[in-house]
C-alpha positions as CSV (number, residue, x, y, z in Angstrom):
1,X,56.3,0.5,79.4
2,X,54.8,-1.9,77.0
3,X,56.7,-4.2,74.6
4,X,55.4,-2.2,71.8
5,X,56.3,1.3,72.9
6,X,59.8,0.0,74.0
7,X,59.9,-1.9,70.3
8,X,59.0,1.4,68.8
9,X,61.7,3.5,70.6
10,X,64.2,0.7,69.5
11,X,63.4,1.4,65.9
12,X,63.8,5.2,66.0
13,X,66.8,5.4,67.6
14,X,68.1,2.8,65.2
15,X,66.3,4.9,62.2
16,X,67.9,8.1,63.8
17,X,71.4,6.6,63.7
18,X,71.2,5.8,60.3
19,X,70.0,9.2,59.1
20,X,72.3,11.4,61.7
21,X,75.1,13.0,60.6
22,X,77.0,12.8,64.0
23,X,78.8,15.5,65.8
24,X,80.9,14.8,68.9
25,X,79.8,15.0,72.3
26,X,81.8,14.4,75.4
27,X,80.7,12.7,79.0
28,X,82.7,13.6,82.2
29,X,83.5,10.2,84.6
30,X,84.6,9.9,88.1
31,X,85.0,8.0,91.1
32,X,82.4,8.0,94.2
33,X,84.1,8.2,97.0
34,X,82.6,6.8,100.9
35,X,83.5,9.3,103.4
36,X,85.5,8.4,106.9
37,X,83.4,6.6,109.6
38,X,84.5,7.9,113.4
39,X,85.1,4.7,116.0
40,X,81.9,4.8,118.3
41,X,84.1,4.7,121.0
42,X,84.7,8.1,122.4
43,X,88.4,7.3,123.7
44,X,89.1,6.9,120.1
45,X,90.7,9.7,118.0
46,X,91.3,8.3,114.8
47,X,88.3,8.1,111.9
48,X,88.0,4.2,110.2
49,X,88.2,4.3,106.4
50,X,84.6,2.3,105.6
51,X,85.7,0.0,102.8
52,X,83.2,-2.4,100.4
53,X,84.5,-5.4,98.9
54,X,81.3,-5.3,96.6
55,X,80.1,-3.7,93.8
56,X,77.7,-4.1,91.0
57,X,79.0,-5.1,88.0
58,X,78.2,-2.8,84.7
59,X,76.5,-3.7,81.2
60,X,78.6,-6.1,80.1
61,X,79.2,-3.2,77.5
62,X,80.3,-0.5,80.2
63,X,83.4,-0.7,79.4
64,X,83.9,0.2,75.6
65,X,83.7,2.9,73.6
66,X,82.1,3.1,70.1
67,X,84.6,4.9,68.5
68,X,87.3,2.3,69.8
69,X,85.1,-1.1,67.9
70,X,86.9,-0.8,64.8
71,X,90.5,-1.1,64.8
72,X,92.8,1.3,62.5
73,X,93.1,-2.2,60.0
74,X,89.5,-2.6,60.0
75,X,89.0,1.4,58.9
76,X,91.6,0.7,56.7
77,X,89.0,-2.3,55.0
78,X,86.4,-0.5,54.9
79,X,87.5,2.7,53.6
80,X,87.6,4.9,56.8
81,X,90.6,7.8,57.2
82,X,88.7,10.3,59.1
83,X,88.2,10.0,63.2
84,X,84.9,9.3,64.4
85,X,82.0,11.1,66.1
86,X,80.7,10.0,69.1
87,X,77.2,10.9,70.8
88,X,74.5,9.2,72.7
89,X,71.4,8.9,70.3
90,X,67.8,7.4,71.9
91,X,69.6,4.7,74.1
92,X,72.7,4.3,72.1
93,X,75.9,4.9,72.5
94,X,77.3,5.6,68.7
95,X,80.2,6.5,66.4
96,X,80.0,7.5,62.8
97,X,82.2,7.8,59.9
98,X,81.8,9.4,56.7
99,X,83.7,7.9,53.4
100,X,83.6,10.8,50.5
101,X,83.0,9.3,47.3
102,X,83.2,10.6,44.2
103,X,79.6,10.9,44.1
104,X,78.3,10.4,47.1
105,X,79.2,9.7,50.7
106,X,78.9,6.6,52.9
107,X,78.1,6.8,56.6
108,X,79.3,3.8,58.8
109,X,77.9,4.0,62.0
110,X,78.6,1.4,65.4
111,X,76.5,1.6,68.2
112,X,76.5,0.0,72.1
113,X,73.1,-0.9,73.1
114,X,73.0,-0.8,77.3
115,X,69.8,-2.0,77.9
116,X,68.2,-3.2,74.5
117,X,68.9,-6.4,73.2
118,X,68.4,-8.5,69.5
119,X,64.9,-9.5,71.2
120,X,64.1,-6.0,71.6
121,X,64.2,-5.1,67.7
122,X,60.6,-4.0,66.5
123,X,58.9,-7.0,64.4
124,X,58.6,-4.0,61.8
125,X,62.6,-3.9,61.4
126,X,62.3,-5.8,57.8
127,X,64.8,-8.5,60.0
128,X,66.6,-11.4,58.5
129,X,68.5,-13.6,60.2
130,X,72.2,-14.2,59.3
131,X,74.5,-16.9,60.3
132,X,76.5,-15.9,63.4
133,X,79.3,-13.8,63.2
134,X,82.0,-14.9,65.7
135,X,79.8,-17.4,67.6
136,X,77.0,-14.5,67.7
137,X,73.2,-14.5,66.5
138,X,73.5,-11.5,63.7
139,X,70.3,-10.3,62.8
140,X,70.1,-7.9,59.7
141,X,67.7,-4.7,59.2
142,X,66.5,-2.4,57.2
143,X,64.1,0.0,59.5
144,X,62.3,1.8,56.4
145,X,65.1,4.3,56.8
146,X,65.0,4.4,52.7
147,X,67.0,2.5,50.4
148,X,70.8,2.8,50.8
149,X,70.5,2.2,54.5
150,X,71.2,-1.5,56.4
151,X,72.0,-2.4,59.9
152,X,73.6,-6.1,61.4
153,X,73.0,-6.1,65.2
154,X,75.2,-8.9,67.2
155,X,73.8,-10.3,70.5
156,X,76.0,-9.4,73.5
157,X,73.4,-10.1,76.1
158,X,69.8,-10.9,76.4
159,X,69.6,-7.3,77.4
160,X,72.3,-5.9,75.2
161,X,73.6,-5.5,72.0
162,X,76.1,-4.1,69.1
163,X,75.0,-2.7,65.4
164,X,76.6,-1.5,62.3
165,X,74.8,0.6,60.3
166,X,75.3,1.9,56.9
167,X,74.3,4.1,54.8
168,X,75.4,4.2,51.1
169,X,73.2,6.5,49.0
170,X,70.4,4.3,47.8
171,X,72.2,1.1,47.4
172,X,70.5,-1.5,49.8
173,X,72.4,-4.0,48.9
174,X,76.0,-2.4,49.3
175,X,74.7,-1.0,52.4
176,X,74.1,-4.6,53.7
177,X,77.3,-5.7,52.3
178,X,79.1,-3.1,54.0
179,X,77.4,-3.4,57.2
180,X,77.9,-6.9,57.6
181,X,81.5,-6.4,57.2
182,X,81.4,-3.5,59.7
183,X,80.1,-5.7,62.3
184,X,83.0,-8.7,61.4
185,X,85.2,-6.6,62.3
186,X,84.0,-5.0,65.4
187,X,82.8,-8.2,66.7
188,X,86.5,-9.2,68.2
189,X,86.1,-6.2,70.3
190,X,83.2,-7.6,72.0
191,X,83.1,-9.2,75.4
């Protein structure tokens, strides 16, 4: 996959994000388990657990869940009373919340990128670099999603990532304001 088509995937799933209105979708886990290993020697009745001491570690993300990254304080700051949503969108793994206004409605969104990281945003992405948040790089980005809408990605990894996007009706500036915050206060969150 070239760098461009892999850029350009990047972008719509960020672009998606921002316009989606999310609805929830569940994923089932479990545990692989190694079945019993008989003793090659045929005086032997019992069967030998196999056991491995190693395993491969995760995404450094793995572990969280988007819905989680904001704290009930944080929702509190930025507005937020209502639970989130949480579904997979184009390589991301994403939460939204809608704020009611009494005109219009904003959309906060977080998203867990596995295998994309800040390197891997499309030169297109209108980015702008802001000064770290938590010890970060934050880049900012408006991906010609149409005004009102702003996303702050923090580096995780070279090959990972975390966003907050916004959308606030056609206010580009709040929207960067409020996405900047978002992404404040989910960074503690991070590993």
């Amino acid at each position: 996959m070239t760098t461009a088509h892999r850029s350009a995937q990047v972008a719509l799933a960020v672009v998606s994000v921002l316009l989606t209105v999310a609805a929830c979708d569940t994923t089932t886990t479990g545990t692989a388990t190694t079945p019993a290993v008989t003793s090659s020697d045929p005086t032997s009745t019992k069967a030998t657990p196999r056991t491995s001491k190693t395993s491969t570690p995760g995404p450094p993300l793995a572990a969280l869940k988007p819905c989680e990254l904001l704290a009930d304080a944080a929702k509190a700051q930025l507005g937020i009373t209502e639970a989130g949503a949480e579904k997979k969108i184009s390589g991301a793994r994403t939460c939204q919340w809608r704020v009611r206004g009494e005109t219009e409605s904003v959309f906060f969104n977080v998203q867990l990128w596995d295998s994309d990281g800040i390197s891997d945003l499309p030169d297109n992405a209108n980015k702008k670099s802001l000064p770290d948040i938590g010890g970060r790089k934050a880049v900012q980005t408006k991906l010609g999603a149409g005004d009102g809408s702003c996303a702050v990605s923090l580096f995780v990894s070279d090959s990972t990532m975390a966003a907050a996007s916004v959308v606030a009706g056609v206010d580009t500036e709040q929207a960067c304001r409020l996405a900047q915050r978002a992404a404040e206060l989910m960074e503690p969150q991070l590993p």
